[in-house]
Structure formats: C-alpha cells, structure tokens
C-alpha positions in Angstrom: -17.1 -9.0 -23.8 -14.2 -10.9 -25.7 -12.0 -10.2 -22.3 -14.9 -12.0 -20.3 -15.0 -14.7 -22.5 -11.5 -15.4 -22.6 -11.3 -15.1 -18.5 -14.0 -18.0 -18.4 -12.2 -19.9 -21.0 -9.3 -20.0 -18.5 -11.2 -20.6 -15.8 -13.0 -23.9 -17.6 -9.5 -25.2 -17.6 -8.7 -24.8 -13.8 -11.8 -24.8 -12.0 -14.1 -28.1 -10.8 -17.6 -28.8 -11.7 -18.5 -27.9 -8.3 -16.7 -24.5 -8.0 -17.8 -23.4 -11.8 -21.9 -24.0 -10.7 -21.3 -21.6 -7.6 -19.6 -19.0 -9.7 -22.1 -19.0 -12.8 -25.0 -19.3 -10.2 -23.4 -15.8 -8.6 -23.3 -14.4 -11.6 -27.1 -15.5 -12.9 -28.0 -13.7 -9.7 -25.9 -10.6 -9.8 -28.1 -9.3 -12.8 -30.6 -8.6 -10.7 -28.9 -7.2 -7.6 -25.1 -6.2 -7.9 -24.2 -6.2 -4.1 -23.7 -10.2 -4.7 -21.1 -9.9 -6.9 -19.5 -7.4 -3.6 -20.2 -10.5 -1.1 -19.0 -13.2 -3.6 -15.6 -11.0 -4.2 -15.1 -11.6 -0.1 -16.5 -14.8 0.5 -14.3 -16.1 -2.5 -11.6 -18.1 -1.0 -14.9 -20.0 1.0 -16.0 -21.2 -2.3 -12.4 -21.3 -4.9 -9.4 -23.4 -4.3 -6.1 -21.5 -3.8 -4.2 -23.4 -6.4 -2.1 -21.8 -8.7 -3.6 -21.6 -12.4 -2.4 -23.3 -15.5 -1.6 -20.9 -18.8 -1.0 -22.0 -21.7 1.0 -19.4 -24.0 -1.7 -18.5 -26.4 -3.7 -17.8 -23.1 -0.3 -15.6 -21.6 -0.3 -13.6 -25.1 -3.8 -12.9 -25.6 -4.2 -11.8 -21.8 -1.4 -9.5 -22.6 -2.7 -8.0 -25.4 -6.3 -7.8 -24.1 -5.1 -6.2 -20.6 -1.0 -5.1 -20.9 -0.4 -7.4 -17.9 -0.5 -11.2 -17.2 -2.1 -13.2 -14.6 0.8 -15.9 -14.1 0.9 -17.1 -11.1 -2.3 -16.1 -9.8 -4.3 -18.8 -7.3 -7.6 -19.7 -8.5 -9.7 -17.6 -6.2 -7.7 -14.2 -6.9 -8.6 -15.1 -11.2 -12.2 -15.9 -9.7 -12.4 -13.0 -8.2 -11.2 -10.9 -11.5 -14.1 -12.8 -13.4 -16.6 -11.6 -10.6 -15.4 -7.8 -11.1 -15.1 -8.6 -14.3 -19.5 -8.5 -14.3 -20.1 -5.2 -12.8 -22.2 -3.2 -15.4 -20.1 -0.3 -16.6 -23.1 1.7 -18.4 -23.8 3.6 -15.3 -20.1 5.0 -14.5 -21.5 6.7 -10.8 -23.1 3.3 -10.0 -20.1 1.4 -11.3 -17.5 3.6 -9.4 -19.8 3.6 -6.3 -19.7 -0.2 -6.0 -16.0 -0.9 -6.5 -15.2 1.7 -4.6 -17.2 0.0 -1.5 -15.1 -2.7 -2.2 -12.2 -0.9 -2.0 -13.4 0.7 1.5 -14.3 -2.5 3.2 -11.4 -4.3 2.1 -8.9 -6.2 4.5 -5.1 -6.1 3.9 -4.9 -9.4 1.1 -8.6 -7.9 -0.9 -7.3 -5.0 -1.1 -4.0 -5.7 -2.6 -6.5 -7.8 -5.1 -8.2 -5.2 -6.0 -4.9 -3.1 -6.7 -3.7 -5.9 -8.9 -7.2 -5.5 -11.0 -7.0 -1.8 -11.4 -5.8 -2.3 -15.0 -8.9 -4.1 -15.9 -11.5 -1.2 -14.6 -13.6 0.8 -16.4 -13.1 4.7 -16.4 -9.1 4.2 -15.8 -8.9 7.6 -14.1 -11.3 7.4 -11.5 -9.1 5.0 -9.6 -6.1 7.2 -9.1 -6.5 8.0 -5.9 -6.9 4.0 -4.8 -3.5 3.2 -6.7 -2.0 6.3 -5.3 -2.8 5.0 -1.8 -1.9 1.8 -2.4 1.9 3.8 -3.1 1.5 5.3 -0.2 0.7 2.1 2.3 3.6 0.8 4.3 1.6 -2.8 3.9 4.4 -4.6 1.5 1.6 -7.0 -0.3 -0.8 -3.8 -1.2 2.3 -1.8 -2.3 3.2 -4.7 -4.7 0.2 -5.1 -6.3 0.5 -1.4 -7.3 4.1 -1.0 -8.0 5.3 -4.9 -9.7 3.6 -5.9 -12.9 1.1 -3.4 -12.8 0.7 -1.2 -16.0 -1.6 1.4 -14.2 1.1 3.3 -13.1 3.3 3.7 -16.0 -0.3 4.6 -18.0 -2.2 7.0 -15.9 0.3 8.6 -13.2 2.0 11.5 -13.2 5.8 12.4 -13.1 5.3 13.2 -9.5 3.5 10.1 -8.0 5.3 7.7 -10.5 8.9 8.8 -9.5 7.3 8.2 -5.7 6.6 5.0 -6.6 10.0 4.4 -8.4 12.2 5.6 -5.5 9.7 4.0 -2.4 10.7 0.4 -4.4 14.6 1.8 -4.1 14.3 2.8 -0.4 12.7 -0.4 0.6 15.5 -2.4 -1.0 13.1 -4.1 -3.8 13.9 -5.1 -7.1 12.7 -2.3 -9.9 13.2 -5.0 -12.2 9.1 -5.7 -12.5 7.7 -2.5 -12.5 6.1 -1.9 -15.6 6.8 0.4 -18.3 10.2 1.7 -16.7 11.8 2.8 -19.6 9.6 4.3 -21.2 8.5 6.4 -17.9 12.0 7.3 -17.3 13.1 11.2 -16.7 15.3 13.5 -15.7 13.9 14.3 -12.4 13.6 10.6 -11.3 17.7 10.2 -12.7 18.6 13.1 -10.0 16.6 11.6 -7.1 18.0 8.6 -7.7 21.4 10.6 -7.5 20.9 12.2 -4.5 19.3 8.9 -2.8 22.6 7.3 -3.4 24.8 9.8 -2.0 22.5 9.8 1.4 23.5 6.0 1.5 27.2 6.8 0.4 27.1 8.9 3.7 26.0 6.3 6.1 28.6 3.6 4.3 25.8 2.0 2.3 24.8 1.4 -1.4 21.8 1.1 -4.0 21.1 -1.7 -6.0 23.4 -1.9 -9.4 20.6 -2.2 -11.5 19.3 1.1 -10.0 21.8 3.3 -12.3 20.1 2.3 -15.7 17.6 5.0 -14.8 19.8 7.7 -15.0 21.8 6.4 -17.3 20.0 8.7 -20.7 20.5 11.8 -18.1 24.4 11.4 -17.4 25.2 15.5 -16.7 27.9 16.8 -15.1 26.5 16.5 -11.9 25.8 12.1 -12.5 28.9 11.8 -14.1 30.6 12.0 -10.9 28.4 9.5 -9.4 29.5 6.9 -12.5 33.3 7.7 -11.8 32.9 6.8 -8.1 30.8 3.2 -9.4 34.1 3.1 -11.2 36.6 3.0 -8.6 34.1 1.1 -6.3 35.5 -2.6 -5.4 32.4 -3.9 -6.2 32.7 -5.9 -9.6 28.4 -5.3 -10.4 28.6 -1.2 -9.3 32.0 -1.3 -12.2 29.6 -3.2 -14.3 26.5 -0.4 -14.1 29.3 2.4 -14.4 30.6 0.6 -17.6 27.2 0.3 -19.6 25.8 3.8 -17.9 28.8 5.3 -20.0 28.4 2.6 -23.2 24.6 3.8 -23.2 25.4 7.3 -22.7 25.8 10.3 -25.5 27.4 12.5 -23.1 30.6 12.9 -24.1 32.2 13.3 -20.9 30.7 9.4 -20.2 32.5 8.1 -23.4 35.6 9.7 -21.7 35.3 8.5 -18.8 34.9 4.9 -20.6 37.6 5.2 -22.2 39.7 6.1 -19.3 38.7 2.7 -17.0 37.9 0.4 -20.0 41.5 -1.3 -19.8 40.2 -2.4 -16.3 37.4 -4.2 -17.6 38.9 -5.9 -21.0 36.6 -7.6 -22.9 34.5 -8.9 -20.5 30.6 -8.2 -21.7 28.5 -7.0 -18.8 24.3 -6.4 -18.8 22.0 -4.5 -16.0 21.3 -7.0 -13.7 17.7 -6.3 -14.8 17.7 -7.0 -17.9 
C-alpha cells in the first residue's frame, strides 16, 4: 500500500485534473470487475499524455528503495500504466497471474516492453520468469531493453545460465553493459570465459569488444585470460591498454601484477577508469 501511495503522490504532481478523474474513475470501477484495469493498461496512451515525468530526489530515493529501480525518464502514460497494475488484487495469486499474464499475451511490441519494465514491481516474483526470459530471448531491441537495462529482475531471480545469456546477447548486439543491473554482483567465472572466447571470434574476423566489456573477467584473470589482457596490451587502441591496465590493477593473480609491471612504463602515471564506471 505505501508503494501505491507514493506512485499517486507522483502522479498528483504530473498529471491534469482531467487525466487524474479518468484514472481514479478506472480504478473505482476495477473493484468490481478487474478486466478494466486490462482495457485501461491498453487504451492508456488514449487517455495519458506522453510527457516525460518530473522527480524530485526524495521521490528518485524512495522509488529506489521501495522497488530497486527508478522510473526516470518514464512518459506519463507508461507511470500511469504502472499505477493501473499497480491495483490488481494479489490475494488470489492464480487469478492475479491469470490476468497479467493475458496482458502479457495480447500485448503489441511497445506494451509488452512495458510490461517487462514492471516485472520488478509484480507479486509472486518467480512466476514471471518465463515472460522476462522471453523478453531475453526477442530479437525486438525495445522488449529486450526493458529486460536487460535498469531492470533488477534479472540480477534477482535468474539463473547463471539465462543471466550470462542476457549478459553476452547485450555484448553481441554491440550495447552498452554499463545499465544492466546488479552486474557485479552477478559476475562469474563462466560468464569471464564466454566473454573470452566471444572476443577471440571477433579477433578472428579483425574485430573487437567494447573496452568496458573486460571488467567482467577481470576477478577471473587465469592463465587462459591472461593472454587475452597481454594482447589488450599490445593493442594500438589507447581504451583496450586502459581495460588491460586496471584488469591487472584489480587482479590478485599474480601473473596479472606481472604482467603490470612489465607494460606500466608505457602507461606512466596516467590514471585510467572502465569506461563504465
């Protein structure tokens, strides 16, 4: 309830006298017959302006700390549409699951990247695997990103398996892992290799990964990585030097500190960062 009100505190700040009697009206009526709160969810944009909404920073923090994520940058009619899904009655968890999951079904290409981007704030977190899983899966670039950017679903509830698929998909289609959520943390040694052997499959064709790409292996330097650093080291490109630096500084395998030492007159004193961080 305290995540409801503070929705429709932010809402009261954004949303016209007009728009606000439609949505409260939908909601009056929903109590007695759910499926309006389904038609209101499409017919949304109809009734909600597009524009995007205002924050303030108490609003960003307690958004976060209520829900792990943060709804900058959302239009009006996609935080409308959270505060209608919002009001589906979660005592029942087959009815609940039934409904959203119609959604789901019935949804076009922009609702059901929506609905992707509201997983986090469902009830029964693990009955919606399969939907973000799908979403990882779709070779529709707006429903991937829902799933995979600023989204903490992933990181919570998936798997090693599906969340190194996830990881790599946003490598191979030349995205920036920079906004996936919970990286770090979710980090392994699995993921490190397949990011090694991804980047030698590019090596072969005369291409390269994204710099910022090597922070993921860099807590699983072996000897098989380490060879992968050396060659970021001898590469003419000043950012793949930089990740090959800070993979070794960030390293505790001593064959990385040695290799450090052995390029770091190269580099002086020049202070270098993942271009991710």
């Amino acid at each position: 309830m305290a995540f409801i009100k503070l929705t429709k505190e932010i809402l009261a700040l954004n949303i016209s006298t007009e728009e606000n009697l439609w949505l409260e009206n939908i909601i009056s009526v929903s109590r007695e017959n759910e499926r309006i709160l389904q038609t209101a969810f499409i017919a949304m944009p109809k009734y909600i302006k597009k524009t995007e909404i205002v924050l303030s920073q108490e609003s960003k923090n307690q958004f976060l700390v209520s829900s792990n994520f943060s709804p900058e940058g959302w239009t009006l009619d996609k935080f409308a549409r959270a505060y209608i899904l919002l009001h589906f009655n979660p005592e029942n968890e087959k009815n609940y699951v039934k409904r959203l999951n119609e959604l789901f079904e019935t949804a076009e290409m922009n609702e059901l990247a929506i609905l992707n981007s509201f997983i986090p704030l469902f009830s029964y977190p693990q009955n919606w695997l399969f939907q973000a899983k799908e979403a990882v899966r779709s070779n529709v670039g707006c429903v991937f990103d829902a799933i995979a950017f600023n989204n903490p679903y992933p990181s919570l509830h998936f798997d090693e398996a599906a969340w190194n698929l996830l990881v790599l998909k946003t490598i191979f289609c030349g995205k920036s892992i920079k906004n996936i959520y919970g990286l770090k943390v979710r980090s392994n040694q699995k993921l490190a290799h397949m990011v090694s052997d991804f980047a030698h499959t590019r090596w072969a064709i005369g291409k390269t990964i994204s710099p910022e790409v090597w922070e993921l292996v860099t807590p699983y330097i072996d000897n098989q990585i380490i060879k992968d650093i050396e060659k970021l080291f001898q590469s003419e490109n000043e950012q793949e030097q930089n990740a090959a630096k800070l993979s070794c500084i960030q390293s505790d395998f001593k064959p990385a500190k040695n290799l450090l030492k052995k390029y770091t007159e190269s580099f002086g004193s020049k202070e270098f960062k993942f271009s991710n961080q």
